[in-house]
Structures are given as C-alpha cells and as structure tokens.
N, C-alpha and C positions, 0 to 999 in steps of 0.2 A: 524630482531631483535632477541637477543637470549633467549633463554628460560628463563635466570637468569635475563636481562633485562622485559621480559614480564613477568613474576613471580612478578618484583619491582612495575612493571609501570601499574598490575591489583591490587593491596593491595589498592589503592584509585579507589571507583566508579566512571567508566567513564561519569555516570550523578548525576546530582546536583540540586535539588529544589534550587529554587531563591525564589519565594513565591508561599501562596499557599491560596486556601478562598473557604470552601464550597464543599470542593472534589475537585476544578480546580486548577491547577498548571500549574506554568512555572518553566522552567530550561534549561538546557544545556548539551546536548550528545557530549562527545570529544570520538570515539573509539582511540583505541590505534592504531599507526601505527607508522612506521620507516617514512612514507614521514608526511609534513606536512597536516594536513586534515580541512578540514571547519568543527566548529564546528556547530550540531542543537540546533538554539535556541527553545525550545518548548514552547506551541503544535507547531507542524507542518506537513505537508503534503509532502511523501513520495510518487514521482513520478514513475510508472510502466511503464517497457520498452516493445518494440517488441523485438527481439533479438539482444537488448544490445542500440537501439535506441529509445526516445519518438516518439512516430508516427506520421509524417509530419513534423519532426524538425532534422537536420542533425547536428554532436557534435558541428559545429562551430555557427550555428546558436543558437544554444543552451549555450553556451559560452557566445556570443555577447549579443544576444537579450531576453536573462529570466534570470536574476541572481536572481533572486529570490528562484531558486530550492535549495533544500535543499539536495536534495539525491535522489537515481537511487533503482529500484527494476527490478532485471532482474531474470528470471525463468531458472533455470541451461539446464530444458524439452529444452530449445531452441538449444541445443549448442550439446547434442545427441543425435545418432543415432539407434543403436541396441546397441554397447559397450559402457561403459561409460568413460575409458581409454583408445580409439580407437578414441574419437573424435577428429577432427580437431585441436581444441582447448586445448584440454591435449597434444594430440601431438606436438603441438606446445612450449608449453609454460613447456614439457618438454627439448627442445633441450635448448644445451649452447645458453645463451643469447635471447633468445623465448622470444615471448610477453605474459602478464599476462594477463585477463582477462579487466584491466584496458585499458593496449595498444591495446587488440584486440578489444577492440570496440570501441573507441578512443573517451575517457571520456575525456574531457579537463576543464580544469579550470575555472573555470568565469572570466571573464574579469575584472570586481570589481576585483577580488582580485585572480589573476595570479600566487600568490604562493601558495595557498590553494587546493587539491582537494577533489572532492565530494566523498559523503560517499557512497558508494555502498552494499546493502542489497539483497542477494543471499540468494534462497531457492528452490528446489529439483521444485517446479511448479511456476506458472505465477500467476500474483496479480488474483484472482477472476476467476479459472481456470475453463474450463470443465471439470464437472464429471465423471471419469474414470468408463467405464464397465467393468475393472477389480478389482477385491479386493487386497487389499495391502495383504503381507506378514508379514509373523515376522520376516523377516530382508529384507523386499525389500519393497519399497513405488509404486505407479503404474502413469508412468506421460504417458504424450501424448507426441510424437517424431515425426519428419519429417517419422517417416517408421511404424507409428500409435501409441496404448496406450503399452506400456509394461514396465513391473517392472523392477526396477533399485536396486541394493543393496544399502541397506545404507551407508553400508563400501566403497563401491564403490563412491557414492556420496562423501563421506566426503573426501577421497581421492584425487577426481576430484577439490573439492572448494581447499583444503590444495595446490596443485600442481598448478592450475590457479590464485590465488589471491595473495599470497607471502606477508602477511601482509602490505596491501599497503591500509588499513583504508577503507576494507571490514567485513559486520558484515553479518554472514552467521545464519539463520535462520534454526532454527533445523526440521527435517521431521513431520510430526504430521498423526496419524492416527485418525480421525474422520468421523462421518456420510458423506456421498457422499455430501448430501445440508445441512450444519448447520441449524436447527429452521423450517426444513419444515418436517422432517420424526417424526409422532407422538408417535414412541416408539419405545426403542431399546431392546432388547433381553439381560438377566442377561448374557449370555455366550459370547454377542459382545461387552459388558461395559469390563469383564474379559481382553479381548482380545487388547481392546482399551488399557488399562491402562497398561496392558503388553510390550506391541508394544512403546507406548512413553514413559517411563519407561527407557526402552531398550536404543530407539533410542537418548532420550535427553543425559543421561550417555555415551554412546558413542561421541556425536556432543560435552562433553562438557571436557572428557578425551581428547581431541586431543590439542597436546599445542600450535601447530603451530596456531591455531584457538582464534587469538584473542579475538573475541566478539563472541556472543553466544549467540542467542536469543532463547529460550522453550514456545512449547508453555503451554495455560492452556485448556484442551480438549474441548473443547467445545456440548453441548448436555446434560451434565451433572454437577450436582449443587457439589458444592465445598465438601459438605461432601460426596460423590463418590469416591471421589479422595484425599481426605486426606492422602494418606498411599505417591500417587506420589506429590502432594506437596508437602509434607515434606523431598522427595528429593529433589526439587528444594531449599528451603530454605540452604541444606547442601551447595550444589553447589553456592549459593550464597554469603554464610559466608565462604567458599574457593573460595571469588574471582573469578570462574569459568563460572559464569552467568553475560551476560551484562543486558538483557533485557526478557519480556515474551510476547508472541504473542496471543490475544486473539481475540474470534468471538463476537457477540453479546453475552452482556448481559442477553440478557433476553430469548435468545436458552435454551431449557432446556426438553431434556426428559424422563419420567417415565419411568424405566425400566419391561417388561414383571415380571421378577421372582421380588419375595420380596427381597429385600437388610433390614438383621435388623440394623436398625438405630436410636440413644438416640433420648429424645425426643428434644435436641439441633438440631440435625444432621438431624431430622424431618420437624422442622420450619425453618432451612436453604436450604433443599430443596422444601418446597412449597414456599419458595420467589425466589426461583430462585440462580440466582451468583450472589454476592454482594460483596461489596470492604473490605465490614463489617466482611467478612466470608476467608479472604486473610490474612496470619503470618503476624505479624507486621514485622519479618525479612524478608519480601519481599512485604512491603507496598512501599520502595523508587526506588525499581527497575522500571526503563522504560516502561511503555507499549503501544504497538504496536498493534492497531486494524484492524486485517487482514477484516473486514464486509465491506461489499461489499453495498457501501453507493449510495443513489440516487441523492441527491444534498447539497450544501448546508446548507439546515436547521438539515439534518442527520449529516452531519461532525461538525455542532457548537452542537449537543445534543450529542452528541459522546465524544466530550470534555469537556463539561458540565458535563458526568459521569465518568470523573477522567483518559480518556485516554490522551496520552503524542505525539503518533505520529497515524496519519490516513494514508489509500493509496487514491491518486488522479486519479484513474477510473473513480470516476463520472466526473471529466473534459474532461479525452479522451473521454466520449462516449457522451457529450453534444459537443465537438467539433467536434465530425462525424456527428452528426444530424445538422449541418450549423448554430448551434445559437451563438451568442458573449452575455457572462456575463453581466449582468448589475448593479449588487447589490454591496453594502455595507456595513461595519457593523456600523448601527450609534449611533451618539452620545447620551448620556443621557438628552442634549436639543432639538433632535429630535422630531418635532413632529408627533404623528400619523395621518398616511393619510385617507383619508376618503372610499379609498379603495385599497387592496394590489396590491402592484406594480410588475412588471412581473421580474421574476429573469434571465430572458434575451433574447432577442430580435432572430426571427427566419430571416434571412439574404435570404432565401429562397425565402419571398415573393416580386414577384417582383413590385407588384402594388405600395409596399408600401416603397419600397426604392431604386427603378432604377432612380429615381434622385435626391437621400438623400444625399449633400455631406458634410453630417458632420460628425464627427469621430465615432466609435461605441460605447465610452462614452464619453460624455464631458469633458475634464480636465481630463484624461485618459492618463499616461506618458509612454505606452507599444509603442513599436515600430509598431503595425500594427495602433494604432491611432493618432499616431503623423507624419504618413508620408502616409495612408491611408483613405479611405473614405467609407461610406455603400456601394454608391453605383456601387463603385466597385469592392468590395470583393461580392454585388450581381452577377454583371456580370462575376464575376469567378465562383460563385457556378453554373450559369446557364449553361455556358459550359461547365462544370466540369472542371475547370483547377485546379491542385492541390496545388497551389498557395495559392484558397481560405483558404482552412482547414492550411496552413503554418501560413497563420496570425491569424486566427482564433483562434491553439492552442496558439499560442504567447498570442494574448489578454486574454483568460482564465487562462492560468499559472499564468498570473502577476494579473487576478482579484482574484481569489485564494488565490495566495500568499500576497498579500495586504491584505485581509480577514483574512488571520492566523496572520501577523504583527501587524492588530489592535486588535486580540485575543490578546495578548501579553500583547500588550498596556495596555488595559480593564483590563486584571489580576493582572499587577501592579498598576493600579490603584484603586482595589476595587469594579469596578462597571459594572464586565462582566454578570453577572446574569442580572444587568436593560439593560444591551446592547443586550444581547441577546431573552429580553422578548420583546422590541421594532422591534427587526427584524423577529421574530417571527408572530408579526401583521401587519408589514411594505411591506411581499414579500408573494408572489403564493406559493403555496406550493410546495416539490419538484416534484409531479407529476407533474407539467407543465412542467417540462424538457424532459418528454417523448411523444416528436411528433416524428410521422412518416418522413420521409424524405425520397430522393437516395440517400444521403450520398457518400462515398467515396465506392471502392469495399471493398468487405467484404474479411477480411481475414480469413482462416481456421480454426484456433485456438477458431476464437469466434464463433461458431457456431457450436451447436450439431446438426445434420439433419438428418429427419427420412427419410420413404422409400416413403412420400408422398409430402416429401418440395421439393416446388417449385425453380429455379434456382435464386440465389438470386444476383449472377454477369450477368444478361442476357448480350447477346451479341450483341455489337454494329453493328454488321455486316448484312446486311438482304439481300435478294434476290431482287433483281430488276424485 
C-alpha cells in the first residue's frame, strides 16, 4: 500500500462502536491492509502465540478446527537473537521475494472464510512476559531472547516489524516502559515517573512516525493515575486526530502508584488520583479509540469484569494456562431466564482425575460443537493425559478456544441486546470463582520462557529416564 493510499484509507477509524450501554461496547476493528483481513467483532479475545504458534495447535489445525480466533499476538523477543536485523527472520524477509512474518509462521486463514486473514498484533515482548532484570533504556526496551535478557533499540524494533510485516493486516503494539509487575510495586520514585513518561513519550512518537506502520497501538502507563501523564496523553490525543493511532494498550485499572517525591497537583488532578485511572479521566478525543487490555487475567469472571469496565479486546493466557493444567471449560454465559443454582457450578472439569472419568464416554460438554467433543470423549482425553500423550492438551486447547470464543460471541449478543450487566450478575453467582482454575497438575513440559527460576527451584522437567 502506498503511503498516499494509507494516508486515504487512515482518515476513517479503523474501529467503529455499533452500541454501547453502561461503559460496555461493541464494534468492529477492520486494520488497514493491502490483503483482505478478518474483521474483530468486539469485545473479543486476542490469542498469544509461542513463537509465532498457539501452543499444542499447528496453523492447519488452527485453520480447520477454532475459527472462532479472532487474532494472533506473537512477541517480536521470539524471533531474536543478540541483533535484531541479523535475525533469521529479517534476513529473510529482507531477500527478493522472502517470507513476511505472516508466511514465516504460516498464519493461514480460517476455513470459514479462506479469503480473510487473521489480524496479527506484534509487540517488542510476549503476552504476560517475564520480568526483565535489566532496566530498559531511553532508547532500548529489555526483552528476553534465545541468548538471555538484553536491550533491543527501539529503532531497531520498529525497523525489524516495518521489514517482516509488509502491511499485510499487522497492528504492531508500541514499546512501553513501565514497573517490572504492574499493581504490585507500592511506590515509584519522582525521578522513575520522570523517566517513564520520557521513555513512552519517545518511543510512541517514534512507533507512530513510521508510515509504513499502519496501526499503531500506545500504550497508557500503567502505575500511574491519568493526571501524571496528562502532558503524554495529550500527545496521544494529537496522534489520534492525525489519523496516526489505531488503538491504546492498557494494564489494570485499578494499578496505581503514589509516587515517593510530591508531584503538585489541582485539586481536580488530586481526586483523580486517589480514585485511581478511570475512563472518566480519558480526552473525549480518545474516548472511541480501541482498547486493548494487556492484564494478565485469571479466568473467566476477570475477562467478563474487564469488559464490563469499558475494554474492547482481552489477551487469552488464561485459556493457554487452564489448558496446561488438563482442565476442559465448562461454562456459559446465561441467559436472563436462567435460574440460579443452588450452589456454583465448577468453571471446568480437571480431565486428570482418573477415578472420575476413566470411563466417562461423554463429550466434555454436552451439545458442545468443538471438534474435540464431537468426535471425542472424557475418557479418553483421560487416558492421554495419563500418558502424557500430547494429543491430550491438542484437544483440550481446541475445546477451550471455542468455549471462550462462544463466551465473547454471547458477550456480543447480550450487548446488543441491552442485558449484559443481568447476564453477567447471573454468571457471577452461577460459577466457582476464577481461583478454581488454579490446581496443581504435571501438565505438559514447561517451557523456558514461562518461568523465572531462582538458585533453589527445584527441576520442573524431571527426567523420565532413571537408573535401573
């Protein structure tokens, strides 16, 4: 696409409120792109890759068997090395006729609908990454890489996404310098707020001058309450009335911390930081912009309260990491003739135990139209988890995508309809809370990436091999 063509085709926002009721909204993300792209209908749930795959799901299976995905978030960390125009992957997709980023990881279409492809949401780290023991830069971010943690330049990055993605209906997520854990360090330092607000400043203006870059998500700092940062919102706002912002990436709401040194602040800018971030406290020129909640959700009842406070798209972590602990989804979102049970019902079934379903051969929900329950049975996606055969967790993630993705489509539903607040007070008393989804399990092996480990953890791949 050319610059004079993407100049035309950003003049209209690429999303659109359909309705809205109470802070919750639906609409629809078209990014710009030269191929044709599936549009998001929202809310919806933006799936995280391992390097460039959902885990336990190969593109074709993925294609066939979940059309329900809406869109791919792959972490750039996966793809280098020590250079970041040395990688495989720039390398490549530098030569004549080289694969993009698209071909290299071989995104394929849904089956539904073969001419459409998925949107893909690129960002300097991985959905809900480990905390780097190095400190970012003022012009380098610090990821974690096949050759350990080290700083990448920014220019470098954006470089890297411009040369692998080739406007092919990739929406690249701009760097963000914030606290190592959002909402758990109880105070930041006047001189590291300074430093924050400098560093994203910086780096969004940069991510969002590049033309080649058609979408553009920024994020909102997270740690600190909106009148902190009123000087760098009010660039965002620029950047949005030129067109140059798709979307903004935000943590929790309710993360929020008091800085050591005094910041003076009206007495407006007072009562907006002891409540916190609020949507209340956000320009009306950037009340219709998209937003994308990078919070690193537990189940469930976190992603419907999440859209409940006026977000547009979630990441789907909690289903990779309920589908490594061997459980299959059981929930719904019900109806307003629902009635309530007399005690809440388990948000999904642990496949692990074997007493209780080594000879259960009924689907792992009932009237459940996913490929793993229409041509499988408990009890024996049991007998794969006992073996470990990696089969199990294949169908597994299959049935939780599509119970997820069902869950966001009756979201939808409910919003046009008027009556997602009574749907979602009913579901609220109807299911476990999301801490049941945190049992212990052997799960599949642990890969690298997810686990920080001290100088006293234990081996958490033990090895199947033992002495005789």
């Amino acid at each position: 696409m050319t610059v004079e063509a993407q100049t035309e085709a950003m003049t209209v926002s690429p999303f659109r409120i359909l309705s809205r009721a109470h802070g919750v909204r639906a609409g629809v993300f078209r990014p710009p792109a030269a191929c044709p792209i599936r549009p998001i209908h929202t809310p919806e749930m933006i799936v995280p890759t391992s390097r460039g795959t959902i885990p336990h799901l190969t593109p074709d299976n993925v294609s066939r068997n979940v059309p329900s995905i809406a869109g791919l978030h792959v972490g750039i960390e996966d793809y280098m090395d020590k250079t970041a125009m040395a990688a495989p992957l720039a390398i490549e997709a530098g030569r004549p006729g080289g694969h993009s980023l698209r071909e290299y990881i071989s995104v394929l279409p849904p089956q539904a609908a073969p001419g459409e492809q998925l949107p893909i949401f690129v960002s300097p780290r991985r959905a809900n990454p480990i905390p780097s023991p190095q400190p970012n830069g003022d012009k380098a971010v610090s990821i974690q890489t096949s050759a350990g943690f080290r700083p990448v330049d920014v220019d470098d990055y954006l470089a890297f996404v411009e040369r692998t993605t080739r406007d092919d209906g990739v929406v690249m997520l701009s760097p963000v310098d914030m606290p190592m854990v959002p909402g758990r360090k109880p105070r930041i330092g006047g001189n590291r707020i300074k430093k924050m607000l400098l560093r994203n400043s910086r780096w969004s203006a940069a991510s969002t001058d590049r033309s080649a870059l058609a979408s553009v998500f920024a994020p909102i700092i997270p740690g600190l309450a909106w009148a902190m940062q009123k000087t760098y919102v009010d660039e965002l706002v620029a950047y949005a009335a030129a067109g140059r912002l798709a979307g903004l990436t935000l943590w929790d709401l309710e993360s929020r911390h008091i800085p050591e040194s005094p910041i003076k602040l009206s007495a407006e800018e007072e009562e907006s930081t002891a409540s916190g971030v609020h949507w209340d406290h956000l320009p009306e020129a950037l009340a219709d912009v998209l937003r994308f909640s990078m919070s690193d959700l537990e189940g469930p009842h976190q992603a419907l309260n999440t859209i409940a406070a006026g977000f547009d798209l979630i990441g789907g972590d909690f289903v990779l990491k309920t589908t490594d602990r061997g459980l299959a989804f059981t929930f719904t979102l019900p109806t307003t003739e629902t009635a309530v049970p007399a005690e809440p019902a388990p948000l999904a079934i642990n496949l692990w135990d074997r007493e209780l379903f080594q000879y259960d051969t009924k689907p792992l929900v009932e009237g459940c139209q996913c490929f793993a329950c229409k041509n499988h049975h408990r009890a024996y996606i049991t007998h794969l988890l006992a073996v470990k055969e990696m089969v199990a967790w294949t169908l597994l993630q299959i049935h939780n995508l599509h119970v997820a993705g069902q869950l966001l489509a009756d979201v939808r539903e409910a919003i046009a309809a008027g009556d997602f607040a009574a749907r979602l007070a009913l579901f609220e008393v109807s299911y476990a809370t999301d801490a049941s989804l945190n049992v212990e399990s052997p799960g599949p092996r642990v890969r690298g990436y997810q686990v920080r480990l001290g100088r006293a953890t234990e081996r958490l791949n033990p090895s199947p091999f033992h002495s005789l």
